[in-house]
VEXDREN-2710 file (C-alpha; in Angstrom, 1 decimal):
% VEXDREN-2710
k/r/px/py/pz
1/UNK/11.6/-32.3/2.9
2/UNK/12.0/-32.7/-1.1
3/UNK/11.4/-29.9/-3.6
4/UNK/8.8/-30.3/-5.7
5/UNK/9.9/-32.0/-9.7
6/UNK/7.7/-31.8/-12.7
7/UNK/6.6/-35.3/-11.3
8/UNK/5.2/-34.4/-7.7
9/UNK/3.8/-31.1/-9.4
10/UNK/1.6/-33.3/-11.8
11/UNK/0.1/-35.2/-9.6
12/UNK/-1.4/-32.1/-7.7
13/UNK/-4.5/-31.2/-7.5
14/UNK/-6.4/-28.0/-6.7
15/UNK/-7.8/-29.7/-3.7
16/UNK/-4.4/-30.7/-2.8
17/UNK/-2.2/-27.9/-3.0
18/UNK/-4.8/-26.4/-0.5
19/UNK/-4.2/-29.1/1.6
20/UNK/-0.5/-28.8/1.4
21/UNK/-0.7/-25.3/2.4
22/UNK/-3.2/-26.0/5.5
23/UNK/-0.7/-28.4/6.6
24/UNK/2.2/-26.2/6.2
25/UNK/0.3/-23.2/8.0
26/UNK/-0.9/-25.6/11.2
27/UNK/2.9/-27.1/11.3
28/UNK/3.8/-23.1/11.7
29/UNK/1.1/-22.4/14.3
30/UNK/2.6/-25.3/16.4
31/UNK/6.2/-24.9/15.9
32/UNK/6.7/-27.7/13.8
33/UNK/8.6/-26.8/10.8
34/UNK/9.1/-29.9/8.0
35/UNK/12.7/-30.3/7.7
36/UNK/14.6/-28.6/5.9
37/UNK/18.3/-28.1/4.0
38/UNK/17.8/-25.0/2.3
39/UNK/21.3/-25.1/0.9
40/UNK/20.1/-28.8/-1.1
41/UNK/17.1/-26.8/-1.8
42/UNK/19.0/-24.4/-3.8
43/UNK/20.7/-26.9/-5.7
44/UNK/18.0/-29.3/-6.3
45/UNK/16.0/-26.3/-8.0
46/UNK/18.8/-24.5/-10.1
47/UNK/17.6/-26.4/-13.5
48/UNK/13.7/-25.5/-12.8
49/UNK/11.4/-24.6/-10.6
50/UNK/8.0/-26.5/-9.9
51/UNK/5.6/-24.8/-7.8
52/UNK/2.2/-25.7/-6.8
53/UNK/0.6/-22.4/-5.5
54/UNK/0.7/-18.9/-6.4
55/UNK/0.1/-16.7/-3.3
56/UNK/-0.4/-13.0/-3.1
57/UNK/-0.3/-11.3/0.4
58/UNK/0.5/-8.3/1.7
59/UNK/3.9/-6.5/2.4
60/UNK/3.4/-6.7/6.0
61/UNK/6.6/-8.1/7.6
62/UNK/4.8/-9.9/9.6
63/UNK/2.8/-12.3/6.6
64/UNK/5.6/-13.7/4.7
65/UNK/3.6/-17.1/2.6
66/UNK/6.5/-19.0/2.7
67/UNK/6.9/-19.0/6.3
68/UNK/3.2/-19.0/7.4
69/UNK/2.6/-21.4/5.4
70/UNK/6.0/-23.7/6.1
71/UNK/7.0/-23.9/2.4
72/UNK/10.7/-24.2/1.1
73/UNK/12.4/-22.7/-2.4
74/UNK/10.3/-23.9/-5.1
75/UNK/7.3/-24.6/-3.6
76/UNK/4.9/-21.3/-4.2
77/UNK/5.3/-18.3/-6.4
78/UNK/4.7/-15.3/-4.0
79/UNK/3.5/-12.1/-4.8
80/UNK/3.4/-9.0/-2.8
81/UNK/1.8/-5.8/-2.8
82/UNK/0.6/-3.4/0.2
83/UNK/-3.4/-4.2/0.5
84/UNK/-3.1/-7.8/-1.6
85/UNK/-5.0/-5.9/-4.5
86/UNK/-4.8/-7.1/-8.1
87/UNK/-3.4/-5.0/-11.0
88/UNK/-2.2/-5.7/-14.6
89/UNK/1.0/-6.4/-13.7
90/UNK/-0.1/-8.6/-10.9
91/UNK/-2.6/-10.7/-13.3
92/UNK/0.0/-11.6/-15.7
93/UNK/2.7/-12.6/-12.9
94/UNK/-0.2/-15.3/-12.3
95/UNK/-1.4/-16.2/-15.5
96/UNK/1.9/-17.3/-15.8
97/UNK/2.4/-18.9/-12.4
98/UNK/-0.4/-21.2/-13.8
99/UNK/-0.7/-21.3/-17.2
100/UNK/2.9/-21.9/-17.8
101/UNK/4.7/-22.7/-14.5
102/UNK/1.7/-25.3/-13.6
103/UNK/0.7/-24.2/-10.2
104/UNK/-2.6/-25.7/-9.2
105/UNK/-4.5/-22.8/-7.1
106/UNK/-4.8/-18.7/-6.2
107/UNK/-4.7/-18.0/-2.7
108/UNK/-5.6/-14.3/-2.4
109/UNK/-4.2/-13.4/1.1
110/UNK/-5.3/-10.7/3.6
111/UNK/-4.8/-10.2/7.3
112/UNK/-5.7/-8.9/10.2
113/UNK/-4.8/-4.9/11.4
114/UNK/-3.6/-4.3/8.0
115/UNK/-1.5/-0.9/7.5
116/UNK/-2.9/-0.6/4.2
117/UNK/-6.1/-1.6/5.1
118/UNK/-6.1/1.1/7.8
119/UNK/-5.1/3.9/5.3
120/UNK/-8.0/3.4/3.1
121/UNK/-10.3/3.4/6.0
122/UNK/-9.1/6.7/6.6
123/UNK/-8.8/7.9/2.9
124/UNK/-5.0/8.9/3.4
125/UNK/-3.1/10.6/1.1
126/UNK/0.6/10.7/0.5
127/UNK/2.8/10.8/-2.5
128/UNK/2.7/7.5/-5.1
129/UNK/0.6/6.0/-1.6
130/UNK/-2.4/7.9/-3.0
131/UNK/-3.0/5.9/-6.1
132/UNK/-2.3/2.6/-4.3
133/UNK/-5.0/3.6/-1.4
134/UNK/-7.4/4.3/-4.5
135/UNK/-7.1/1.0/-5.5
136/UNK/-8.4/-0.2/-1.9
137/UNK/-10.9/2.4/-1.1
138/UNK/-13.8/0.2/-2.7
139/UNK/-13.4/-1.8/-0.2
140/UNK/-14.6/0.3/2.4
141/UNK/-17.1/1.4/0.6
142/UNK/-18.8/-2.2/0.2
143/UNK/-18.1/-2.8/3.9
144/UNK/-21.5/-1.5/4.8
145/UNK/-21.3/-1.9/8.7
146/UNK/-21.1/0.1/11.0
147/UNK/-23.5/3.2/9.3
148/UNK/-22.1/5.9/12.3
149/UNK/-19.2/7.6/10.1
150/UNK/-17.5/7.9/13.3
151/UNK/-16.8/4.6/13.7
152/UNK/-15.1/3.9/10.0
153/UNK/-11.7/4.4/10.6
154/UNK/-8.7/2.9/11.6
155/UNK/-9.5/3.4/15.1
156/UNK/-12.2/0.5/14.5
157/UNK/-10.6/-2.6/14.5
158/UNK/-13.5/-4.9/13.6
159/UNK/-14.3/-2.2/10.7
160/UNK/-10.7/-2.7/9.9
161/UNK/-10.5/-6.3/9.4
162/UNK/-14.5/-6.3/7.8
163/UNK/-12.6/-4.0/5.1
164/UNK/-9.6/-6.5/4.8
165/UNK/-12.2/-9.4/4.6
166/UNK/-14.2/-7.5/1.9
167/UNK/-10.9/-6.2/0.2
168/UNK/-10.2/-10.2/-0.5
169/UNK/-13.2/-11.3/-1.6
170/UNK/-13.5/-8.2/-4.6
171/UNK/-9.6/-9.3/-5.0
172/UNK/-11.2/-13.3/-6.4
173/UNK/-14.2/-11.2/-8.2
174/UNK/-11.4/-8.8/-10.1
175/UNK/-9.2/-11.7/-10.8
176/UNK/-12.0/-13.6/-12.7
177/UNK/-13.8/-10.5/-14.2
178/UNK/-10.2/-9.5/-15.7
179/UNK/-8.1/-12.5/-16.1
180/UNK/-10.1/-15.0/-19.3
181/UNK/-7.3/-17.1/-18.6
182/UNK/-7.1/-17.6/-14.7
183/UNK/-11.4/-17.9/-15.4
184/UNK/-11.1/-20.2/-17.8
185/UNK/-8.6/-22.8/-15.6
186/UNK/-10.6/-22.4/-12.8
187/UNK/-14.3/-23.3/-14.5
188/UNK/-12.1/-26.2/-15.9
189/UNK/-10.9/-27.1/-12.5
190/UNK/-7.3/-27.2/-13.3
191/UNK/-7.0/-24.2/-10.5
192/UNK/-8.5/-22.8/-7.4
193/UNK/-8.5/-19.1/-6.8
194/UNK/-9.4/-18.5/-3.3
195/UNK/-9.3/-16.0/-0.7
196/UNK/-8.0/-16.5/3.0
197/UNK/-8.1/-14.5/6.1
198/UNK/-3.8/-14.6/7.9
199/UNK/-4.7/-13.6/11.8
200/UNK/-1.4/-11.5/13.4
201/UNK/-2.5/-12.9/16.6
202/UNK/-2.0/-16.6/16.8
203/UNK/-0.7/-17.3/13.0
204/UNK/-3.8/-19.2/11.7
205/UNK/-4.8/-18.7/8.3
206/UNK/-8.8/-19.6/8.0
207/UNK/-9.6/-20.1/4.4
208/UNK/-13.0/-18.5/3.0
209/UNK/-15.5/-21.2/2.0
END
């Protein structure tokens, strides 16, 4: 499989870097990698890179974007941060993912039985953790189900993944409340930003309407 040029890249769409990455993630579920020469890859992309999506996941070992969705160097930017929350920092690695390096949508990524996740659920503190877990906590707070305080912890699985669910969805509502610029490209529909749900289970990735 080719790397993306300025060429391929222009011709994407919104609608169709989405579909490139549901067709990446279904060739993972079913063993079917696109072929590949990595070592070509390298070469083809040391004078520029021309991605098409702009990812951010989790740390989790287990959710690495390029390989749940079956992408090769140059394809995606991909950011990572325990709990897939947004930041400063974060915002203006993506405004210029697609501003200036021309990628076509936002994928905000969460997943199932999330470490993270878990730790705001049970209002842990530890060290540097502590402000991190802060940044989730609202996210438990919105997720409103179940009412019995016994049940809202990390024990809970279903409460866990509500809370990774929820956590996503306020991601795409912080991105466009504090990012004019990724707003602006998305009202104008030169991006997406959208959330997605990765499931440790089975390796699907269901995509939030």
């Amino acid at each position: 499989m080719k790397v993306h040029t300025k060429e391929t890249q222009s011709t994407m769409t919104p609608e169709k870097a989405i579909r490139f990455l549901k067709e990446g993630n279904e060739r993972f579920q079913n063993n079917l990698k696109a072929n590949r020469n990595l070592l070509q890859q390298v070469n083809e992309t040391k004078d520029g890179q021309f991605p098409f999506a702009t990812i951010l996941s989790c740390i989790d070992s287990r959710v690495s974007a390029e390989l749940v969705f079956d992408q090769g160097l140059g394809d995606i930017f991909s950011i990572r941060i325990a709990g897939n929350f947004v930041n400063q920092d974060i915002l203006g690695s993506m405004e210029f993912a697609c501003k200036l390096a021309g990628t076509k949508t936002v994928v905000v990524l969460g997943h199932t039985s999330c470490g993270a996740i878990k730790g705001a659920c049970d209002h842990a503190r530890l060290g540097n953790l502590t402000a991190l877990i802060n940044k989730i906590e609202p996210a438990v707070f919105e997720t409103k189900m179940p009412k019995d305080e016994s049940l809202r912890n990390s024990k809970n699985s279903e409460f866990v993944d509500a809370v990774a669910l929820k956590n996503v969805e306020m991601t795409l509502e912080n991105i466009r409340n504090q990012s004019v610029i990724l707003k602006e490209m998305e009202e104008k529909g030169e991006i997406s930003i959208v959330g997605a749900m990765y499931d440790l289970s089975d390796g699907k990735v269901t995509f939030l309407p």
